[in-house]
C-alpha positions as CSV (number, residue, x, y, z in Angstrom):
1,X,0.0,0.0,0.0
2,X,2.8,2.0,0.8
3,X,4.5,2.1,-2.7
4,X,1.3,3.2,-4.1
5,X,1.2,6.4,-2.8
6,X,4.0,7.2,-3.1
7,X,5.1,6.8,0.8
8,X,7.7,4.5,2.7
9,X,7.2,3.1,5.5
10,X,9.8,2.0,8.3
11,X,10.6,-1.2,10.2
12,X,10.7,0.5,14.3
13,X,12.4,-3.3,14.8
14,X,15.5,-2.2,12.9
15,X,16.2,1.1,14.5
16,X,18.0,0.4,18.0
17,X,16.6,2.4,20.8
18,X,18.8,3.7,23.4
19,X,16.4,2.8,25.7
20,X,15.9,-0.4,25.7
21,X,18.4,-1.3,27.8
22,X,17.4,0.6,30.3
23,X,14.2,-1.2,30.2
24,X,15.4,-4.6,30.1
25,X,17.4,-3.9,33.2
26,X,14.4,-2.5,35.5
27,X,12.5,-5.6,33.8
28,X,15.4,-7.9,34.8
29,X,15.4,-6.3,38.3
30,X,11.6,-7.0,39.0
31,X,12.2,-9.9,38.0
32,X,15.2,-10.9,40.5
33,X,12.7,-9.3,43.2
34,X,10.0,-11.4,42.4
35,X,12.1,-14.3,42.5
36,X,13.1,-13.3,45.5
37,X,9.3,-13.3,46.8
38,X,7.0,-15.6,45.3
39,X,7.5,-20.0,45.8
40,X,9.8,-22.3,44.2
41,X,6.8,-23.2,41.6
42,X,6.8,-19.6,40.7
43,X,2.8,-19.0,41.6
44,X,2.0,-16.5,43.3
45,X,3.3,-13.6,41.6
46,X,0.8,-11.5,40.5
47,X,-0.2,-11.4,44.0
48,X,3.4,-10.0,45.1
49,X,3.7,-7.7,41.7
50,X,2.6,-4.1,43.3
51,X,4.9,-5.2,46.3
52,X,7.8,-5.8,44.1
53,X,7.5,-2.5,42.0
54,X,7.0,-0.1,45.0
55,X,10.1,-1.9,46.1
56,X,12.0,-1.2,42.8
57,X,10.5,2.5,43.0
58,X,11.6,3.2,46.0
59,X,15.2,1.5,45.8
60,X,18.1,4.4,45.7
61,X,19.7,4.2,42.1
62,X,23.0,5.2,42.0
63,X,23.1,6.6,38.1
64,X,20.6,9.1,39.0
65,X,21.1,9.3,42.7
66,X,17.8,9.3,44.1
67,X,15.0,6.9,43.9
68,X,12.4,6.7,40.9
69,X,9.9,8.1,43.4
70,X,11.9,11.2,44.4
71,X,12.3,11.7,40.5
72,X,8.7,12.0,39.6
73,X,7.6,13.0,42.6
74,X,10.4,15.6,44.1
75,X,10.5,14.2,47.7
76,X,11.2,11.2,49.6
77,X,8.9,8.7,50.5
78,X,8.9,7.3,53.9
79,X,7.2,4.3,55.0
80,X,4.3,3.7,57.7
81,X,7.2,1.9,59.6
82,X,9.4,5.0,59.6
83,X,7.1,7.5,60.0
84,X,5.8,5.1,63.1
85,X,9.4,5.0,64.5
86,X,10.0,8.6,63.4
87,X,13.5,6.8,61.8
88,X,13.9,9.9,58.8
């Protein structure tokens, strides 16, 4: 269809992106922290999936030194436990 109007069309498979490594890595750590979480048989993870990506949000990443959430949102995030303890 493309040839017939004169138009060509490109292949977004064939252009490398710069990131997606970036993206494999966050996928590959969820991953680890899943494995970390769920059974041996590997059930169970959707159940532990929000656990293990407000986990990975809220992990200090050296590259950009802060944590995900501090980049989108501008401020720490402190956890029921710290704010209970007052440990920040």
């Amino acid at each position: 269809m493309s040839h017939r109007v004169g138009s060509t069309s490109l292949d977004c498979n064939t252009i490398p992106s710069p990131v997606s490594g970036q993206a494999e890595t966050s996928n590959k750590q969820i991953k680890n922290i899943l494995q970390k979480t769920v059974n041996a048989m590997g059930k169970g993870w959707k159940s532990k999936l929000l656990e293990a990506l407000w986990a990975y949000r809220t992990t200090y990443k050296t590259p950009i030194g802060m944590t995900l959430y501090q980049l989108v949102y501008g401020k720490t995030c402190h956890l029921p436990v710290e704010l209970e303890f007052k440990s920040h």
